[in-house]
NUPA-98564 format. One line per 5 residues: number of its first residue (from 1); for each residue x, y, z of N, C-alpha, C, CB. Coordinates in nm, 2 decimals, always signed. Glycine has a CB too. Layout:
NUM = X/Y/Z/X/Y/Z/X/Y/Z/X/Y/Z; ... $
//
This chain:
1 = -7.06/+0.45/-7.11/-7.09/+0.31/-7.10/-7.20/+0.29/-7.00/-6.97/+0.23/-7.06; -7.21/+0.38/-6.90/-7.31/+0.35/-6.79/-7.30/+0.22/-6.74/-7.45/+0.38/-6.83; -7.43/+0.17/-6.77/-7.52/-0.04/-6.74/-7.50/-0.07/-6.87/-7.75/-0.08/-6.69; -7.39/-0.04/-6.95/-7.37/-0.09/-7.07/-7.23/-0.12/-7.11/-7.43/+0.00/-7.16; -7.18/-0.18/-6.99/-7.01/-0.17/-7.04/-6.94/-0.32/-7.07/-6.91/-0.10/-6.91 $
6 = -6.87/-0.29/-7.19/-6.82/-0.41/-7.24/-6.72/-0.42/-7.26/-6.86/-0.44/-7.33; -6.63/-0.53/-7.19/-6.45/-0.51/-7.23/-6.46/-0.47/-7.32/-6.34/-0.62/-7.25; -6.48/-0.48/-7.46/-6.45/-0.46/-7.57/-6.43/-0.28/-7.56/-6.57/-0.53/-7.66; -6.57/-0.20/-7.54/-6.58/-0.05/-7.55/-6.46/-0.05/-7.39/-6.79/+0.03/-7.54; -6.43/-0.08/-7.33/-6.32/-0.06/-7.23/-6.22/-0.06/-7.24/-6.31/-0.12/-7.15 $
11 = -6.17/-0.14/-7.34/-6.08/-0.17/-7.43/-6.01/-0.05/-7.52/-6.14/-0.25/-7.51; -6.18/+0.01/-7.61/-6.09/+0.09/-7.71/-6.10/+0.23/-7.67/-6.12/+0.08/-7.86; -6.20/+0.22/-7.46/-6.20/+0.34/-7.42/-6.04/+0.38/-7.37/-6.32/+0.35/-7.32; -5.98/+0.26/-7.34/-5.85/+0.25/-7.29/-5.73/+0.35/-7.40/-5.83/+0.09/-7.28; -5.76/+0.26/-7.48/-5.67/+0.23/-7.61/-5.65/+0.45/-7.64/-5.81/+0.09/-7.79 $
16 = -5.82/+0.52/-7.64/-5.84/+0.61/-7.66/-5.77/+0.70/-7.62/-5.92/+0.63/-7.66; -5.77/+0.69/-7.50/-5.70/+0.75/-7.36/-5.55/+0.73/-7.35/-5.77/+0.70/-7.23; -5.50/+0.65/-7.36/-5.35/+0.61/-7.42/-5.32/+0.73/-7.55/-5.34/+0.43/-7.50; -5.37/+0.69/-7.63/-5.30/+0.81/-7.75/-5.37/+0.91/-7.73/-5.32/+0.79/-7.92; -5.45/+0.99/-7.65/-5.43/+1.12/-7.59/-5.34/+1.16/-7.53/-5.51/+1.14/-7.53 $
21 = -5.29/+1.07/-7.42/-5.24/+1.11/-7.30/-5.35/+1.14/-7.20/-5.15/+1.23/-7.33; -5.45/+1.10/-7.17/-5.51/+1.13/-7.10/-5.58/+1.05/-6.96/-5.56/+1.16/-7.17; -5.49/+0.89/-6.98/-5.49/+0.79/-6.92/-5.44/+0.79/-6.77/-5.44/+0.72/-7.00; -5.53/+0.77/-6.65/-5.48/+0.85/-6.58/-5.58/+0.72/-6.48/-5.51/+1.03/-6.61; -5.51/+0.68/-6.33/-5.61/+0.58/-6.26/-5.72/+0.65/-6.20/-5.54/+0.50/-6.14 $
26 = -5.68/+0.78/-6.18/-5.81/+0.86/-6.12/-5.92/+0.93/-6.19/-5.76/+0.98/-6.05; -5.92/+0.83/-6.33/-6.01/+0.88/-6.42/-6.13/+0.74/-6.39/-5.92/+0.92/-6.59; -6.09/+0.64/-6.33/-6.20/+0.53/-6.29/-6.17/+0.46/-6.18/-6.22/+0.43/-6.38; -6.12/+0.55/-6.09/-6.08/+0.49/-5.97/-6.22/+0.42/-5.87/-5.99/+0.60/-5.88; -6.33/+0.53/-5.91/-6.50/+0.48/-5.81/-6.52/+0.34/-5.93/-6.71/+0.65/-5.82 $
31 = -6.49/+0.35/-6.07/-6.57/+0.23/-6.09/-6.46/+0.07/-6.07/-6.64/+0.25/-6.28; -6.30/+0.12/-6.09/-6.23/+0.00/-6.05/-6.28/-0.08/-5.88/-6.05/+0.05/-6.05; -6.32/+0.04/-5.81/-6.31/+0.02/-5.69/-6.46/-0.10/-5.66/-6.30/+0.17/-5.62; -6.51/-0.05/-5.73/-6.67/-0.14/-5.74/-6.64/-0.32/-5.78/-6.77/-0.07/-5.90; -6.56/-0.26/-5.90/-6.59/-0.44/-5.97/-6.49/-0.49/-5.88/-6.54/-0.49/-6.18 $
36 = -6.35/-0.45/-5.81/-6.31/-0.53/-5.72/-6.37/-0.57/-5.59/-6.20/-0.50/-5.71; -6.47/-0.49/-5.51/-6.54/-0.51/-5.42/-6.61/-0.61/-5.42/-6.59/-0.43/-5.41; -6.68/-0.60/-5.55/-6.78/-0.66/-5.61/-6.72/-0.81/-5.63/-6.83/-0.58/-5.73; -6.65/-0.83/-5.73/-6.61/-0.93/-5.81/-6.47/-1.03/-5.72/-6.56/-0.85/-5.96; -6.37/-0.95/-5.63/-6.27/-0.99/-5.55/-6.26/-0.97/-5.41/-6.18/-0.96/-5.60 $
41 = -6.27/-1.07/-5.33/-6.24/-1.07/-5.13/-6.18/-1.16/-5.12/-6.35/-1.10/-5.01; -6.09/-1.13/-5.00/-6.02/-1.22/-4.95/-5.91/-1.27/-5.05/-6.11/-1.32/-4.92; -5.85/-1.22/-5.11/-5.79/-1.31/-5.25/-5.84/-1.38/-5.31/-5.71/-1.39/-5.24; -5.96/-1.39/-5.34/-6.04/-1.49/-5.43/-6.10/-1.39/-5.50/-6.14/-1.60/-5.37; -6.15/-1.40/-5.64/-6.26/-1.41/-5.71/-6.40/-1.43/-5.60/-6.23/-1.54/-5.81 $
46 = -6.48/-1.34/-5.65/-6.63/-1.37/-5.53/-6.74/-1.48/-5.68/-6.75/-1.11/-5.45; -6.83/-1.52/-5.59/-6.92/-1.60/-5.71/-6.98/-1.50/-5.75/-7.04/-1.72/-5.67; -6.92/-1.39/-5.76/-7.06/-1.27/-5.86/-6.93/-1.28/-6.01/-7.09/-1.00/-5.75; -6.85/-1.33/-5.96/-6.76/-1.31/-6.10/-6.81/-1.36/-6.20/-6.64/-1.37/-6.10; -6.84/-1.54/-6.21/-6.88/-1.61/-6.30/-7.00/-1.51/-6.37/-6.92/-1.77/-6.24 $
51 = -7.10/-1.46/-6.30/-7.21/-1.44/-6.36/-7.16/-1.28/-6.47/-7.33/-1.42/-6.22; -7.08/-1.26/-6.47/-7.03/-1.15/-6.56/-7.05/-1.19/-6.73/-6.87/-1.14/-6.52; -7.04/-1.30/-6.74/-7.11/-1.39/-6.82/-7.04/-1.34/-6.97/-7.29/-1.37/-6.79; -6.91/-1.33/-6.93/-6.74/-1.27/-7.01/-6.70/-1.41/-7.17/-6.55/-1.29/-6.83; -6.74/-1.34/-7.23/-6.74/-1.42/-7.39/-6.60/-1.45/-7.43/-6.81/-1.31/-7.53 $
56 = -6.53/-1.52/-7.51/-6.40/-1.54/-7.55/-6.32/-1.41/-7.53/-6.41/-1.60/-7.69; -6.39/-1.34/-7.65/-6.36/-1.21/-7.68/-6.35/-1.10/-7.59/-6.44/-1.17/-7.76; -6.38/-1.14/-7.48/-6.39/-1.04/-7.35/-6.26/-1.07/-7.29/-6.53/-1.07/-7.24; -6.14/-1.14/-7.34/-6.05/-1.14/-7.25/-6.03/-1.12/-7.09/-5.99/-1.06/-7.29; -6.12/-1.26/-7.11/-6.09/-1.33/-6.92/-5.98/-1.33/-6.84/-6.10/-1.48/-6.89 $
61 = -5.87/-1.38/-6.90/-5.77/-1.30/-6.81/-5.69/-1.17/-6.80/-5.71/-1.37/-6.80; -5.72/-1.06/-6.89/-5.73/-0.94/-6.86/-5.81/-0.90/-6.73/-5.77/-0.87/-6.97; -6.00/-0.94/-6.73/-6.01/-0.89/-6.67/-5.98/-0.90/-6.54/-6.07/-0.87/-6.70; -5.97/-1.04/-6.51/-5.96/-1.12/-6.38/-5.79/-1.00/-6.31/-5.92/-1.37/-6.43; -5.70/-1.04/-6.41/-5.61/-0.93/-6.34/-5.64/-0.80/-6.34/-5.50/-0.92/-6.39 $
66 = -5.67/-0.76/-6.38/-5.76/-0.60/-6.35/-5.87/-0.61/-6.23/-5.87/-0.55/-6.51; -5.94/-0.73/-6.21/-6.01/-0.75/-6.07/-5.90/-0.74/-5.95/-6.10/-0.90/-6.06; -5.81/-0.86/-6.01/-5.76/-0.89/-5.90/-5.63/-0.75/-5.82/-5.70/-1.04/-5.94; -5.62/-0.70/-5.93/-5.51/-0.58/-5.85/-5.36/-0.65/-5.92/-5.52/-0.58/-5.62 $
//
């Protein structure tokens, strides 16, 4: 996914990794660690969130709980 990641491909990279067995937190622990840096402080949502610029289909509140921990 690199600068190209989309809930959607996150989704069925997830989905993939489930019916392997291969699903594992230490398989994206540097990039979880980013978008919550990035995206959550303090208990809030940071204003870099909005600009994520997250479509219906992107399941907003998936990700917001996945930001938020």
């Amino acid at each position: 996914m690199e600068n190209h990641a989309r809930t959607d491909r996150i989704r069925d990279r997830i989905d993939a990794w489930t019916l392997d067995g291969t699903l594992g937190a230490e398989l994206y622990e540097g990039e979880l660690a980013y978008f919550r840096n990035r995206y959550y402080a303090d208990g809030e949502l940071t204003h870099h969130f909005p600009h994520l610029k997250l479509r219906p289909s992107d399941h907003l509140g998936l990700v917001q709980e996945v930001v938020e921990g």
